[in-house]
C-alpha positions, 0 to 999 in steps of 0.5 A, a space after each residue: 340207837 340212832 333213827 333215820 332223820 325223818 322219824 324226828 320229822 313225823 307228827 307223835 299223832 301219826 305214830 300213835 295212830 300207827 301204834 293203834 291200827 297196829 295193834 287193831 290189826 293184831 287182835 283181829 288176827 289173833 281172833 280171827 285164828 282163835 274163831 278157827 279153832 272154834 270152828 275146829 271144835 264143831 265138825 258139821 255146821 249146818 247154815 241155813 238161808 232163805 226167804 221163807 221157812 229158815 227157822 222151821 228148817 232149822 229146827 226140823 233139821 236139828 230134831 232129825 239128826 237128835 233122833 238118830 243118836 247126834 249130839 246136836 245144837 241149834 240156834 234160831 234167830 225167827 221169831 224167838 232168838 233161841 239156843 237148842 241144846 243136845 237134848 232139844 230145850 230151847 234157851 233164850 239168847 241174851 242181846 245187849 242191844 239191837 240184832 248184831 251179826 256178831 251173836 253168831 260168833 258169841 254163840 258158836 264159841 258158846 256152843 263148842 264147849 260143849 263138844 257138839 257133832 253138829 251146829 244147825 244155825 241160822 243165818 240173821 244177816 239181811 244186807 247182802 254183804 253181811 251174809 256173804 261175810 257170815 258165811 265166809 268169815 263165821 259159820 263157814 259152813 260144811 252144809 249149807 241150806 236155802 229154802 227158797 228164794 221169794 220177793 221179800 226184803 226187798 228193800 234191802 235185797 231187791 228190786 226182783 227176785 232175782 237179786 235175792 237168790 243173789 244175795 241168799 247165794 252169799 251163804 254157799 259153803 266153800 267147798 261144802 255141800 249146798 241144799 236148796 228146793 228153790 227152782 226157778 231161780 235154781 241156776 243162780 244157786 248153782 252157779 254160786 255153788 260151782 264158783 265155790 268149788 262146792 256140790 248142789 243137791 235139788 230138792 224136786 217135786 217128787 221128792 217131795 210129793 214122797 213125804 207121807 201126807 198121814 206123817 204131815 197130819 201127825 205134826 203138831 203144827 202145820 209143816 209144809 212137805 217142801 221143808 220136810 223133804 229139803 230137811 230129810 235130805 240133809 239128814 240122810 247126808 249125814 248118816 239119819 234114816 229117812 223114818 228115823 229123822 222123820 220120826 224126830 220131826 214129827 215130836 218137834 213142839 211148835 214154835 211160837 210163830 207156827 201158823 195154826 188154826 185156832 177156834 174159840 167160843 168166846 161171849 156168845 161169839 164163835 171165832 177161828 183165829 189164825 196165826 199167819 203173822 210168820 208167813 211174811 211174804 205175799 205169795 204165802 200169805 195169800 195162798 194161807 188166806 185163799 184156804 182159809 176162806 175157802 175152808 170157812 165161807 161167807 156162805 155160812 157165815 163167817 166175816 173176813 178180817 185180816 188184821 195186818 202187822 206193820 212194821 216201819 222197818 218193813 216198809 215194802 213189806 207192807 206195800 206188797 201185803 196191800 197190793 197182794 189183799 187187792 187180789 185175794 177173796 175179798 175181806 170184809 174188813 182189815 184190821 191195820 195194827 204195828 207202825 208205819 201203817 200209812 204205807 199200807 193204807 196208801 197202797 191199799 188205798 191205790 188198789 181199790 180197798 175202800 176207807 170203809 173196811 179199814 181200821 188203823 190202831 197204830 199206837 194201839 195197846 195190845 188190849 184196845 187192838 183186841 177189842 176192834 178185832 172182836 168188834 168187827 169180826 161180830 158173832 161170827 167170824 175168820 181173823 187171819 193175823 199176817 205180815 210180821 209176828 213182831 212188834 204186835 203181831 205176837 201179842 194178837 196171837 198169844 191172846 186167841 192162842 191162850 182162849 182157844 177151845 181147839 188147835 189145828 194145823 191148817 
């Protein structure tokens, strides 16, 4: 067979490397149709976003519809990364490495060999593109869910608020359904919804004013009725009574990032620790702080310590956490633990915080940290752990958690 004169006149690398981007385009073909046959397997794929509460309202979602008779699945990527199964167990998620969104491909094609009628999954991308691709190209989702739109990651969703719920609007369902209890930023949401051709349900104030206070105290944990109302809704959209599903919220274990009360009566010392390390953002964090101060007062006797989690991945988290404790109650000391500590101490620095009330144990073991802690709280005192549950907020809470005497929701 005789060949055009200029294929003799082409380098060999060139046709290899030809060869090669063809054969690379072939098998991303080839798994992008089998990823849809995956897809096919599992007919309600829940995805849910959010700045705050993701992981909680994956959960609550997934006990629902498990109460009203749903072979159901779910995995989370907070605090824990975990797979729930039809029967509510949660099994880790082995990671070869790093975070990578390509687990949620591992993982639904995990899941739909087990035949599930639903897939509650949480979205783990942060980048603005990433979660607009594992909306698109992955879960493709007939329910979507986000919580709300709040000031954090901004570092990599900012500057404002405003470039968040544009970022979060990147996991709206294509021709799906969309959930939110987001209001201020609602429009965003909506608009994203109405250019992908899918519906928008609000969740409202009064809406949620309706989830029963008395159910919310029978929690095993402190749940806020924002995430109960948003998850009851999505429940009732797919064929769960609202008593039902709420009766199936109400068992849910707490997960380990589940902000509770601890108290403790420990050497002669009468402590409450509370786990706020998971309420990463400032405007929860400090709403969690001003009840608890109020809760225990100075006026009988409690010491205020706020022990902060750095993280140097999170490095405007930290800033904003500073800036944020400036205006709260005052706390008699912080406690600043993790890494990338010097950007809190900066802003903290910036604000006002005197050096006296700051103690820094970056590089600190788990058990030199604890020790400061106990040191500073004295005989009596309020230790509210806050900014991030990972790289040593989860130790510090673990340790108080397994000591305490009482557990309450807040």
């Amino acid at each position: 067979m005789a060949y055009p004169a200029f294929v003799s006149q082409v380098p060999e690398a060139v046709w290899i490397i030809a060869g090669l981007w063809l054969l690379l385009v072939s098998y991303l073909t080839l798994e992008s149709l089998l990823h849809r046959l995956v897809l096919k397997r599992i007919p309600v794929r829940i995805h849910v976003n959010g700045t705050r509460g993701k992981t909680s309202v994956v959960r609550l979602i997934a006990a629902g519809l498990r109460a009203g008779g749903k072979r159901v699945y779910a995995k989370t990527s907070g605090t824990l990364t975990a797979v729930t199964d039809e029967k509510g167990f949660e099994f880790p998620v082995f990671r070869f490495s790093q975070p990578n969104i390509i687990e949620q491909l591992r993982v639904l094609r995990r899941l739909s060999l087990s035949r599930p009628e639903a897939v509650v999954i949480e979205c783990m991308a942060l980048q603005p593109r990433f979660q607009a691709l594992t909306e698109t190209h992955m879960v493709r989702s007939t329910h979507g869910v986000i919580t709300n739109a709040r000031a954090d990651h901004l570092d990599v969703m900012g500057p404002t608020s405003k470039d968040v719920a544009l970022a979060l609007s990147g996991s709206t369902p294509i021709k799906g359904r969309l959930f939110t209890a987001e209001r201020q930023l609602f429009d965003i949401l909506a608009n994203a919804a109405q250019d992908r051709g899918s519906s928008i349900r609000q969740i409202s104030e009064t809406e949620v004013d309706t989830v029963p206070q008395d159910a919310l105290k029978r929690f095993k944990y402190q749940e806020h009725a924002e995430n109960v109302a948003l998850c009851l809704a999505v429940c009732e959209e797919l064929g769960v009574p609202r008593d039902v599903a709420l009766d199936g919220m109400m068992n849910l274990e707490p997960e380990p990032g589940a902000t509770q009360i601890h108290r403790l009566e420990f050497h002669g010392r009468e402590l409450v620790f509370v786990n706020a390390f998971a309420a990463n953002d400032p405007e929860s964090t400090g709403r969690i702080w001003e009840r608890m101060v109020q809760r225990f007062p100075e006026d009988q006797g409690y010491r205020r310590i706020a022990v902060v989690n750095c993280r140097v991945d999170r490095p405007q988290r930290s800033q904003q956490i500073a800036a944020a404790a400036a205006e709260w109650s005052r706390a008699d000391h912080f406690v600043v633990i993790g890494t990338g500590t010097i950007l809190f101490l900066r802003e903290a620095s910036r604000r006002g915080i005197p050096p006296e009330r700051l103690t820094v144990e970056e590089g600190a073991t788990p058990s030199e940290v604890i020790e400061t802690i106990l040191e500073v709280g004295g005989k009596r005192a309020l230790i509210v752990g806050m900014a991030n549950i990972k790289g040593g907020g989860g130790a510090v809470a673990r340790y108080f958690g397994n000591r305490a005497v009482r557990t309450e929701n807040l």
